[in-house]
N, C-alpha and C positions, 0 to 999 in steps of 0.2 A: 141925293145919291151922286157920287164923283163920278163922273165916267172914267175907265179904265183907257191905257194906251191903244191904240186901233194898232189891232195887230192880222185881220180880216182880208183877203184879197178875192176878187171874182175873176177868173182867168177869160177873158174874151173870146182865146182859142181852144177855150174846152168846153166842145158842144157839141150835144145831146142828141141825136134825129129823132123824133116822133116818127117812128115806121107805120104805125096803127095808128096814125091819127084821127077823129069822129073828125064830124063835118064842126068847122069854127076854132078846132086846137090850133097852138102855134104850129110850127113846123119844127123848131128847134128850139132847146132849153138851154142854160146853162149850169149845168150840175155846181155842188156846193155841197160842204160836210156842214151841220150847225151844229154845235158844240155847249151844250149846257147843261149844270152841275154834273158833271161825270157824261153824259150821255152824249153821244154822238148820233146823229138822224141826218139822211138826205134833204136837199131842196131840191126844189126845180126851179129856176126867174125865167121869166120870160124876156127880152130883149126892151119890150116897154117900160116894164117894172122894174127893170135897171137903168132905163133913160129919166124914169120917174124920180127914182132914189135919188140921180146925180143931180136933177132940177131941184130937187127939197134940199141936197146939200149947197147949191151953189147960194139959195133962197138964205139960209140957216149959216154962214160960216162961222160963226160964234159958235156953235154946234161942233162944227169940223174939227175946228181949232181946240177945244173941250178934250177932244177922244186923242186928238194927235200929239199931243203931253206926254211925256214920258212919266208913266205912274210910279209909287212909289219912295224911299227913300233918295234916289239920284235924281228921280227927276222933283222934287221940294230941293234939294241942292243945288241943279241947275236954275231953276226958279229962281233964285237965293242970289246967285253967283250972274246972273244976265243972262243965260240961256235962255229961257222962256219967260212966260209972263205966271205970277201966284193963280 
């Protein structure tokens, strides 16, 4: 399966308070839309599981570099032409 262009952002300054938190919730989220086959649904991350994500990405750059391609017709033309790598 090709991965597609990373077109994804997490905003750092958009965050959630847990008002109601039980005893062991984070305190703060950071909200996110997830977006699959037509449907759009909430997340919540928590601050670790975004600290986690960026260690498995910095682990994985081959990975990174995968998603950050421009998909597509233009980007096999940049490919093509020295933009990026096939």
């Amino acid at each position: 399966m090709r991965a597609a262009a990373m077109k994804s952002n997490i905003h750092m300054d958009d965050v959630q308070v847990n008002r109601d938190r039980a005893f062991g919730a984070e305190g703060i989220y950071f909200p996110v839309m997830v977006h699959r086959k037509g449907t759009a649904v909430p997340a919540l991350f928590t601050e670790s599981q975004i600290k986690e994500a960026i260690r498995r990405a910095v682990a994985n750059p081959e990975d990174v570099a995968a998603a950050q391609k421009p998909a597509g017709m233009f980007g096999r033309l940049a490919s093509i032409f020295g933009r990026g790598k096939p």
